[in-house]
N, C-alpha and C positions, 0 to 999 in steps of 0.2 A: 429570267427569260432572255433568251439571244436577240439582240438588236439588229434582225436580219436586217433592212432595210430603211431609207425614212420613209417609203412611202407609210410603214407602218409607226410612224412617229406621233403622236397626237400632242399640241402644243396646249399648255392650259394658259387660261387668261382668265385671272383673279381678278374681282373684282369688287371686293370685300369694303376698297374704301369710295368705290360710286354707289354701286347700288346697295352695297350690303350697308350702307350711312342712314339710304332712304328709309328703313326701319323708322319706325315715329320712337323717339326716347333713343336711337343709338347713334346720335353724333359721336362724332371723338372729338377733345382738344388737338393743338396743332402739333404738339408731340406725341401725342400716341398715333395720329397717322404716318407719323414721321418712321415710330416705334414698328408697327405694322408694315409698314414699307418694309422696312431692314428684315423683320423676319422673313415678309413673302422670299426679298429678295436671294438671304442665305438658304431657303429649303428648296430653290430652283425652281420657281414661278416665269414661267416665260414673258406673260405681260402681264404685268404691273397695270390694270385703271384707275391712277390715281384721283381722280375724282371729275366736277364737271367747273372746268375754272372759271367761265361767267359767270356762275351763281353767286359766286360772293368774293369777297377781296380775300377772306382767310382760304376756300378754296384755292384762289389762283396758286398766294404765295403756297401751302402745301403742294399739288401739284409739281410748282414750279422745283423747291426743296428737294421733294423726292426726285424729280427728275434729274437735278445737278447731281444728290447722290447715291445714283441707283448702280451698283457695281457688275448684277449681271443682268439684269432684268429689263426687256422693251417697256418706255414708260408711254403707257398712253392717258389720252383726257379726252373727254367724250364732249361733241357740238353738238345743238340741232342744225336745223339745214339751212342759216341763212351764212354771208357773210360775217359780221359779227361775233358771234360764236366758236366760227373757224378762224378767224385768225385770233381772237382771245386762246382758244386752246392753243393753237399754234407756239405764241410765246412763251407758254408754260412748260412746253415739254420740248421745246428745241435747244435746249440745252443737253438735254436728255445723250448718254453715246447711243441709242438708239430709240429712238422718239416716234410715236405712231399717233395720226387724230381718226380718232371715232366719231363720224357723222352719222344723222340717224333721221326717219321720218316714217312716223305713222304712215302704211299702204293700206289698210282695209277698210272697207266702204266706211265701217263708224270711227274710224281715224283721219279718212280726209276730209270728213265733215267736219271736225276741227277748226282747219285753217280756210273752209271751204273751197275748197280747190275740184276742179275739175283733171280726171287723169291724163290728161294731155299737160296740163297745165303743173300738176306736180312733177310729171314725165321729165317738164323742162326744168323745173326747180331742182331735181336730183341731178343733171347733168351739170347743170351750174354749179350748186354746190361743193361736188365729189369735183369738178376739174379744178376748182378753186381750191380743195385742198390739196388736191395731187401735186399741183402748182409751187407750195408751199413745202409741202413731205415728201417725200419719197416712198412711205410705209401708212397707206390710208384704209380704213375699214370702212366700212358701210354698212348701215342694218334699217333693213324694210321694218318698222316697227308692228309689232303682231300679224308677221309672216303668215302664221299658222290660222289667220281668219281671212287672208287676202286672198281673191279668186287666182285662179291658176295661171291664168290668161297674162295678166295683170303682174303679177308677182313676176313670173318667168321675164318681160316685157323689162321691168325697171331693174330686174338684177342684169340684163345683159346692156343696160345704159349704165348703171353704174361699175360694172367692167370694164367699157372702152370710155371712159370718164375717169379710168386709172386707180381704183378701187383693187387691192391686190387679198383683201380678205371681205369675205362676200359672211356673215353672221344673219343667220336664218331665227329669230327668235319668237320663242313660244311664250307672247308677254304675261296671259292671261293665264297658262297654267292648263290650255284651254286641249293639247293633241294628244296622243297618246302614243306608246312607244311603235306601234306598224306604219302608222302616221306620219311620224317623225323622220322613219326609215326612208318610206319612200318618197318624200318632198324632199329631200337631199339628195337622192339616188336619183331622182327623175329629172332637178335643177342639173347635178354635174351634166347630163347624161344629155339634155335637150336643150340647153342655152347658150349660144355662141361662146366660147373665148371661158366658159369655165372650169376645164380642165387645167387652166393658166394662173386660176386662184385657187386660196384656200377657202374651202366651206367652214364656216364655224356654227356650233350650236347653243344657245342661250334660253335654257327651262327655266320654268319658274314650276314651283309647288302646291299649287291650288288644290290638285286631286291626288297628290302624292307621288307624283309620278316623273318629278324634273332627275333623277336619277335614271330613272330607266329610258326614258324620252333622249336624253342626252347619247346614253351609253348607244340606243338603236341608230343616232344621229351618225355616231362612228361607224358601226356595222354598214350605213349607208351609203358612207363617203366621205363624213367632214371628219377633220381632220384639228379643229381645233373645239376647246368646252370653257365656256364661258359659266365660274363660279364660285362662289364663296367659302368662306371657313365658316365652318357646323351650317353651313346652308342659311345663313342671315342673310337680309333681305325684306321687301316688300312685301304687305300681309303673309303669306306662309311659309315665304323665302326664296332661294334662289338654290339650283345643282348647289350639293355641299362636295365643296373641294376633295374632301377626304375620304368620302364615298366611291368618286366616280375613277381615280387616282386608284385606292387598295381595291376594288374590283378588275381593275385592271390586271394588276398584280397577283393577285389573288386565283383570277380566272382567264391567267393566259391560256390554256388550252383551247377556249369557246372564243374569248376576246384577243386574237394573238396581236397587240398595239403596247405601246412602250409610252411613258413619260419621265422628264430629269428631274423628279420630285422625290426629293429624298425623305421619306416616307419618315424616320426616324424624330425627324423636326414636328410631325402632326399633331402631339398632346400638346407640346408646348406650346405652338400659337394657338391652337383652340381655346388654349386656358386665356390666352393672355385677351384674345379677342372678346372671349366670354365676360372677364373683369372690365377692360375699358368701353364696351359696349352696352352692361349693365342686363344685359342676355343671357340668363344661364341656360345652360347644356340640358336639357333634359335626359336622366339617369339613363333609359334605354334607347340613347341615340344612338344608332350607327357607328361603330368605329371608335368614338371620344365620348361616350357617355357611361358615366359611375361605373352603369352594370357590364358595360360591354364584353369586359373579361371576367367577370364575376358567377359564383356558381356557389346556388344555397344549396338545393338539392342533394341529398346522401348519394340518390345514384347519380348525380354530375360530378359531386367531389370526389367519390372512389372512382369514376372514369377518369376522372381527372388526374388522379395521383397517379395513376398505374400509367397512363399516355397523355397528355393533356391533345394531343391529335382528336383525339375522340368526342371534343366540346370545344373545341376552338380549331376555325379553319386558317388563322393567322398567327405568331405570334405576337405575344404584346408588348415586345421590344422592337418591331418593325413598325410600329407607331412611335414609338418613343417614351412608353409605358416601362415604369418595372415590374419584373415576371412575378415579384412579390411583394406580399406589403406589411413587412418587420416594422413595429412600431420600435418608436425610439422612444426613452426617459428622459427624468431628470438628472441620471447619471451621462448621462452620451455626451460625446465632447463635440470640440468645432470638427473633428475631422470625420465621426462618423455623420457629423449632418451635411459636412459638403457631399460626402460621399452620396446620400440620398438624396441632395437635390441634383444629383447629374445622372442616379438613377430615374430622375422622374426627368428628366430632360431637360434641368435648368440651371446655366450656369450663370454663376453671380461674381462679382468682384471681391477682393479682401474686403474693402469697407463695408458693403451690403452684404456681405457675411457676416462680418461683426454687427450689424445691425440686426440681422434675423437671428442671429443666435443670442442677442439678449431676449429678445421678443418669446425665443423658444423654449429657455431657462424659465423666461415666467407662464409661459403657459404650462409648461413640464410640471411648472410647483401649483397648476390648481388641475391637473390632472392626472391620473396614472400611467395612462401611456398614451402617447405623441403618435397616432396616424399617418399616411399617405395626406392621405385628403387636409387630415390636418396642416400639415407642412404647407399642403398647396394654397390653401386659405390663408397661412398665414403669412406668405410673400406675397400673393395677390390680392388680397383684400385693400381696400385705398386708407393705408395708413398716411392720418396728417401729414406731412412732413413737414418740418421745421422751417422754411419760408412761407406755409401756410397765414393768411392775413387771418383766419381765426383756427382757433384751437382750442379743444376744450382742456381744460387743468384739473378739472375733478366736479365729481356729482355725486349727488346725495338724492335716492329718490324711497319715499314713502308711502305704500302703499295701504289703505284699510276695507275690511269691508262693509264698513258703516258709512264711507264718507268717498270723496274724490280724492283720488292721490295727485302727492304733491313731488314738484321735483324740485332741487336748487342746482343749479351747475353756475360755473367759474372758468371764466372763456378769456382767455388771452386773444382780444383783438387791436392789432397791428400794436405789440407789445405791450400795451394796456390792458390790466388786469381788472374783470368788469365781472358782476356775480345777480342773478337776477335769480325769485321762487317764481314759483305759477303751478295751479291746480289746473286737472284734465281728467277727461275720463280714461282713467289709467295709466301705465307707470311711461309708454311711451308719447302718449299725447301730450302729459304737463311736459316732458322734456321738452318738446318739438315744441313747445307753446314757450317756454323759460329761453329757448335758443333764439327764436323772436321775437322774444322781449330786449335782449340783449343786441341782437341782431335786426332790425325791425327787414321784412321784404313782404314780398305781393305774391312770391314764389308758391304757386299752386303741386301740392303732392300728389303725381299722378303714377304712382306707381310706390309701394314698400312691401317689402317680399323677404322672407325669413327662410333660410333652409341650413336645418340642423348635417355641420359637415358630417360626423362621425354618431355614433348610436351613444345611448348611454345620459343620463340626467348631466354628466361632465361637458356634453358635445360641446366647439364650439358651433355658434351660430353665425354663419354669414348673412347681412343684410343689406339687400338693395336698396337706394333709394332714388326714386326718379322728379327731377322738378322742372317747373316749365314757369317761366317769368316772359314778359312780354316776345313770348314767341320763340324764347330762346329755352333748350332743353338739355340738362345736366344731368348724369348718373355719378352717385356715390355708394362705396361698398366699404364694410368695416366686419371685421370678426372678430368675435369675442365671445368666450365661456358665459358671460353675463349679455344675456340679448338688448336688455337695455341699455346700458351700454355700448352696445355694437351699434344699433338703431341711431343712439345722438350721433356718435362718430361718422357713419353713413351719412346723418343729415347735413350734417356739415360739411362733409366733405363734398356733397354735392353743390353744399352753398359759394364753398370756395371754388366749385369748378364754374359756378356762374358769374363769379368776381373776376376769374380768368377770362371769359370769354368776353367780357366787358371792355377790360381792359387793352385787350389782342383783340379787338375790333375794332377792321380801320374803314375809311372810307369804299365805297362801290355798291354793286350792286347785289342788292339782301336776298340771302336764301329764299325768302321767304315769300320773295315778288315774283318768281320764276316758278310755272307749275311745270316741275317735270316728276310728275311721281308718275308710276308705271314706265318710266323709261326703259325699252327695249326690254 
C-alpha cells in the first residue's frame, strides 16, 4: 500500500509485558521480558509498555533494562495518578533514547467511587498529576480509565485538562470490553472534533475482549480518528484479553482498500513471537485463532484442497509467508542433516545460533529415531518447549513409571538437585500424579497445581505431547512447558521446570514494593 501520508500512519503500542502480564498464571521471568522486548523491538513495535515499575523491584529493574536497551522502540511504563508512581516510572524509562510515562485514573461514576473523589476534585488531581509528568517527560500519555462508561459531559471536560496539563497522546479505553465498534467510532470522532487543543494530540484506542469485539472496536477507533492501537500478541491479557496485535496490524494490510492506514510492523516476524509469547507465558494459541493459530492456513476439505492447489487465492486472503509462516509443511527424518533443519527453522521464522543448533539437532536426531517423520509443529515444540537447561538447580536424570490396573501406579525418578544425585518411588492415582508426588518427595514445596494442559503437537499414537504446567506458591506464579513422544515424561519435565522457574524467582527477588500489594487489575 502507498504510504500517502502520516496522517494516514497508525502507531501501535504493545503492551504484551503490562497488561498482557495481568493474565492470572502469565508472568514472565526477568529474561523472557527482556526476550519479548527484543522481539517487539526488531518487528517495529512503536511503543514498547514495558511494564508498571512500582509494583515491584523485579518490575522496575525490567522496565528499566529494556529501556537502556531498546534500539528502536519508545519505551513506556505506566503510573497511576499520584506523585509516586510518576516519578518511580519516570526513572525506569528515562534512560530510554525515547522514553514516554503513562498515567492513568479511573473517570466513570463506578471508578471514582474508588478513591472517592468528587469530579471537581479528580478534575484537579488529573491536572496535578499529567503537569507533573510533563514536567519530567517530554512524551506523556494519559488514559481516562473506562472511557467507554464515563458520561459525555465529563469525559470531554478531563481530556481537554489533561491536554493543556501537556498530555501529547490522549488513549480512550474500552476497560470493560463494554462498546462496540459504531460506539467506538464515534466517541473518538466526536472527542477530536469538540475538545479544545485535540487536533494537537494523538487519540489512541485500547479494547479489551469481553464481547468479542476489541478487534473491531479498535479498527472503528481508527476510521474515527485515532491514530494510535493499544495491544497485545495473540491478544493476551485480562480475563478475555486485550486488541491482538496481529489482528488489527494484517487487517490493515490485508484491507487497505476499506482501511487505507499504514503501520512499520513487519508482518514477517508475527509467527515467531506468537510462538515465543505463547511458550513463556504458558498460553497456548488456540488452533482457530486469527492470523497465528494451527488452522489458520490449513485446509481438510477436498473442495478447499483442490481450490487450493489450482490458486491458493481462492482459500486464503493472505499469504502465510507475510506472517512469517512457511507456505508448506515437508516433514523432515531421521535421515535430514543440520543444514536442511536450519533451513526449516528460518522457514518457520526462527533463527538460532551454531551452538543452539547443535543443541536442537541432537534433540531432533532422537526424536527422528521414535518417529517417522519430524513435522512443522514438531520442530516448533521442540525449540520452544522449556527444556532444563543445564544450570537448572533440579533436573531430572531418569524415570521409571509403572502402571496397573489392579493397583495405583508407581513412579521412581532420579533428580539431580544442585549436583546431588537424589532418587525418590511414590504411588498416585496414575502414572502422572506418582511422578508429581516422587518429584516432591525429592523436592518437598507447598507449590499448588493450578493449571496442567496436554495438547498432542502432531496427529498419530507417535505425536509429541506438549505439556503445560502452572504453579502458584505463596502468591508467586510459574509456568513450565516440556515435549515429549512420552506424556509422561513430558508432564515431570514440565513440573519441574516450573519448579525451577519458582527457585528463580525467589532468588531474583529483591527488596520493594510486592506485586501483589498493589491492585491494579483492569488497568485501562
Amino acid at each position: 500500500m502507498t504510504q500517502a501520508s502520516n496522517k494516514d500512519r497508525v502507531w501501535i503500542f504493545d503492551t504484551t509485558l503490562r497488561d498482557g502480564e495481568q493474565s492470572p498464571g502469565a508472568t514472565m521471568t526477568h529474561d523472557e521480558k527482556l526476550e519479548i522486548a527484543s522481539l517487539l523491538d526488531e518487528m517495529g513495535v512503536d511503543i514498547i509498555e514495558a511494564g508498571f515499575p512500582i509494583a515491584s523491584e523485579g518490575d522496575f529493574k525490567a522496565v528499566s533494562e529494556i529501556a537502556q536497551n531498546s534500539k528502536n522502540s519508545m519505551i513506556c511504563g505506566l503510573a497511576r495518578a499520584n506523585f509516586a508512581d510518576i516519578d518511580r516510572c519516570w526513572e525506569a524509562v528515562r534512560h530510554a533514547a525515547q522514553p514516554r510515562i503513562h498515567t492513568f485514573i479511573g473517570t466513570s461514576p463506578l471508578h471514582r467511587a474508588i478513591p472517592n473523589l468528587t469530579q471537581d476534585e479528580m478534575a484537579e488531581k488529573i491536572h496535578e498529576t499529567v503537569s507533573h509528568a510533563r514536567n519530567l517527560c517530554d512524551n506523556v500519555q494519559w488514559s481516562p480509565m473506562d472511557a467507554t462508561r464515563t458520561e459525555w459531559d465529563y469525559l470531554a471536560r478531563v481530556v481537554e485538562i489533561a491536554i493543556k496539563a501537556g498530555a501529547s497522546t490522549i488513549n480512550i479505553p474500552d476497560t470493560v470490553g463494554y462498546t462496540a465498534p459504531i460506539e467506538s467510532a464515534d466517541l473518538i470522532r466526536r472527542l477530536i472534533a469538540e475538545v479544545p487543543g485535540a487536533d494537537e494530540v494523538i487519540f489512541a484506542t485500547h479494547c479489551h475482549n469481553d464481547l468479542g469485539m476489541a478487534t473491531a472496536n479498535s479498527l472503528a477507533a481508527v476510521a474515527g480518528g485515532a491514530r494510535q492501537i493499544e495491544c497485545t500478541i495473540n491478544g493476551l491479557g485480562e480475563r478475555a484479553g486485550n486488541t491482538a496485535l496481529e489482528e488489527v496490524v494484517m487487517a490493515m494490510k490485508v484491507r487497505g482498500d476499506i482501511m487505507p492506514y499504514y503501520t512499520e510492523i513487519d508482518t514477517t516476524k508475527v509467527m515467531n513471537i506468537s510462538r515465543r509469547v505463547a511458550t513463556v507465558s504458558g498460553f497456548a494459541v488456540q488452533f482457530n485463532k486469527a492470523i497465528v493459530g494451527k488452522n489458520a492456513f490449513a485446509h481438510e476439505s477436498g473442495i478447499h484442497q483442490d481450490g487450493m492447489l489450482k490458486n491458493p487465492e481462492n482459500f486464503e486472503i493472505m499469504r502465510p509467508e507475510d506472517v512469517g509462516l512457511a507456505g508448506s509443511s515437508l516433514p523432515l527424518g531421521k535421515h535430514s542433516g543440520r543444514a536442511a533443519l536450519r533451513d526449516k527453522l528460518g522457514q518457520l521464522g526462527m533463527e538460532v545460533g551454531d551452538n543452539q543448533l547443535k543443541d536442537i539437532f541432537v534433540r531432533f536426531k532422537e526424536l527422528a529415531d521414535r518417529k517417522k517423520e519430524v513435522y512443522d509443529d514438531d520442530i516448533v515444540a521442540l525449540v520452544r518447549a522449556g527444556e532444563d537447561p543445564e544450570n537448572d538447580r533440579l533436573q531430572i536424570v531418569s524415570m521409571k513409571v509403572v502402571c496397573g490396573t489392579g493397583g495405583p501406579a508407581e513412579a521412581t525418578i532420579e533428580m539431580d538437585v544442585d549436583g546431588k544425585e537424589v532418587i525418590a518411588t511414590e504411588q498416585g492415582d496414575g502414572p502422572v500424579d506418582a511422578s508429581f508426588k516422587a518429584i516432591r518427595k525429592i523436592h518437598p514445596n507447598t507449590a499448588r497445581l493450578q493449571l496442567y494442559q496436554v495438547n498432542a503437537v502432531t496427529e498419530g499414537t507417535d505425536a509429541q505431547a506438549t505439556v503445560s504446567v502452572r504453579l502458584e506458591e505463596d502468591g508467586v506464579i510459574a509456568t513450565g512447558q516440556s515435549a515429549n513422544t512420552d506424556t509422561v515424561v513430558a508432564s515431570a519435565k514440565a513440573y519441574v521446570h516450573a519448579l525451577n522457574r519458582l527457585l528463580i524467582r525467589r532468588e531474583k527477588s529483591g527488596p520493594g514494593v510486592d506485586a501483589r500489594e498493589i491492585s491494579y487489575k483492569d488497568v485501562t
